[in-house]
C-alpha positions, 0 to 999 in steps of 0.5 A: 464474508461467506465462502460463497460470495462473488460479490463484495459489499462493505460490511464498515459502518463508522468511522471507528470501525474503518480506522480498525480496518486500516490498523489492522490492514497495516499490523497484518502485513507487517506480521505477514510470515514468510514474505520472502526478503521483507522484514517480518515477525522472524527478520530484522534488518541492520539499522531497522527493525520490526518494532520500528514498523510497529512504532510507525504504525501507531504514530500514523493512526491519530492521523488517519483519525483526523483525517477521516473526521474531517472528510466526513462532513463532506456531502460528497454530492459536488465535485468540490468535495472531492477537490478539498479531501488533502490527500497531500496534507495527510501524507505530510504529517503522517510522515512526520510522525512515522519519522518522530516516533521510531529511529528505522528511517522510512517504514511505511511510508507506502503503505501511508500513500496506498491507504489514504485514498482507498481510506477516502473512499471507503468513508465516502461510501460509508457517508453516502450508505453506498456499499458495493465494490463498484462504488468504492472504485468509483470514488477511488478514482474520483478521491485521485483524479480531484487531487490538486497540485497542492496535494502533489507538493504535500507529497514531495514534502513527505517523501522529503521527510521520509527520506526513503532508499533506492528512488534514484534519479529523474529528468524533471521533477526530480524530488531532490531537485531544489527548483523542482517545487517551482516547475511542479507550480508552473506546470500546474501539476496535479497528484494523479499527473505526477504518478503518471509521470513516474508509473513506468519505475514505481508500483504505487505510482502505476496504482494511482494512474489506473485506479489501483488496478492491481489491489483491487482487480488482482489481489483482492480477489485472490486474496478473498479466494486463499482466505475462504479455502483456508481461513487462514489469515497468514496464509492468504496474506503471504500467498497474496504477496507471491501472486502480485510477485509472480505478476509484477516485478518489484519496482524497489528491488529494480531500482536497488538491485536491477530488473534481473533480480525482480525477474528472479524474484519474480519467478521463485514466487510463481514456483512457490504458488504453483507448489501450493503456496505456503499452504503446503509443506513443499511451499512453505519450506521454498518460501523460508528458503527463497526469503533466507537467500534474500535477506543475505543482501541485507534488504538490497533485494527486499520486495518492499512496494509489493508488500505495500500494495499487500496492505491495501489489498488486506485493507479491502478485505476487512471492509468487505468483512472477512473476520478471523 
């Protein structure tokens, strides 16, 4: 992608090379240094650490493997297409194996839920030699809006597996709630429905409900833009991180540690980028300090769901051809 380029067009060409794309979209995330309150090359946690995020990553790739074969023989030309993709499907057994293969617990289970549908989409226009950023977004919403209800049990079943901290607890649909597969069956509701339902408290899920408006409207672009001044992929990487922070409060570090923290997040991300991110020596010091202040609470206050979206917005900008 030249330093130039206002537009943005998919350089992928086959499958192998889209399945790099979402390796490499994961491993750069993790490896991502200092993402402040994350585990990363330089912080572990108690019970999980880096090599489990590593060890989930590898395990998920055959997934994403079979998973974009079989897409692929699709035609997409009809709208039943779409309605057979099995988004749900996907993240059931790349839950599975996340959890076989490592003894950290959850590790990706968002990035597994970020990935799948830009996944499909992007494999929708390498299949139909569409390869404009419009037409990704345009399949996006069509991967998310023809998904079934099938696809939301598949999900609950995933999260299930997963076991993933801090998701507290809600009214109706509750995934702890024995009946709750029942009511999901009853009321005959679909994926995208069920992320509406829960976009006020959960990041991912307000990404599904508005066509993943923050990767793709918000951090892709600034992310391309840090990449291009810099040529540095940690440094876009990291400083994307703070931008999709300073804009929006971490949904995990809230349900775990309350809206006061995010806020507090929040608001040293936005102090980091406005002393030049950590490009600059004065940012990168606030940045060490600010993710050693935080790993003191031992992940109580770790922006995990930001650093999810990060993976889908690194996942955009190696299918629109940024090379390091």
């Amino acid at each position: 992608m030249s330093r130039e380029d206002t537009n943005f067009y998919i350089s992928v060409k086959s499958i192998d090379d889209l399945l790099r794309c979402l390796c490499l979209a994961s491993l750069l995330e993790l490896v991502g240094w200092p993402k402040p309150g994350n585990i990363h090359r330089r912080k572990d946690f108690e019970k999980t650490r880096f090599e489990h995020f590593i060890a989930g990553i590898a395990a998920i790739q055959p997934n994403f493997k079979v998973f974009c074969e079989y897409n692929f023989q699709k035609s997409f030309n009809n709208e039943d297409d779409y309605k057979t993709i099995e988004l749900g499907h996907f993240f059931k057994k790349a839950a599975e194996e996340m959890i076989r293969w490592q003894g950290g617990g959850n590790v990706i289970l968002g990035h597994i839920l970020i990935l799948a549908p830009l996944a499909a989409a992007a494999l929708i226009c390498i299949r139909k030699n569409q390869n404009n950023i419009k037409d990704l977004k345009y399949h996006l919403n069509k991967v998310i809006g023809n998904a079934s209800v099938d696809d939301t049990l598949n999900l609950y079943q995933a999260i299930r597996i997963a076991n993933p901290g801090g998701l507290g607890k809600i009214k109706k649909y509750d995934i702890n709630d024995e009946d709750s597969f029942n009511q999901l069956i009853k009321d005959k509701i679909k994926l995208k429905k069920v992320f509406e339902l829960s976009k006020e408290y959960d990041l991912i899920s307000l990404e599904y409900s508005s066509g993943f408006n923050i990767i793709l409207n918000e951090g892709f672009p600034f992310f391309v833009k840090n990449f291009n001044q810099f040529n540095d992929i940690n440094i876009a990487t990291v400083n994307t991180y703070l931008k999709i922070l300073s804009l929006h409060q971490d949904t995990l570090v809230i349900r775990k540690s309350g809206l006061d923290s995010a806020l507090y997040i929040s608001k040293m991300a936005s102090n980091i980028l406005e002393n030049g991110g950590i490009a600059s020596d004065k940012g990168l010091r606030l940045a060490i300090e600010l993710d050693n202040e935080l790993q003191k609470k031992k992940g109580e206050l770790n922006p995990g769901t930001t650093a999810d979206l990060v993976s889908g917005v690194i996942f955009c900008g190696l299918l629109f051809d940024i090379r390091f």
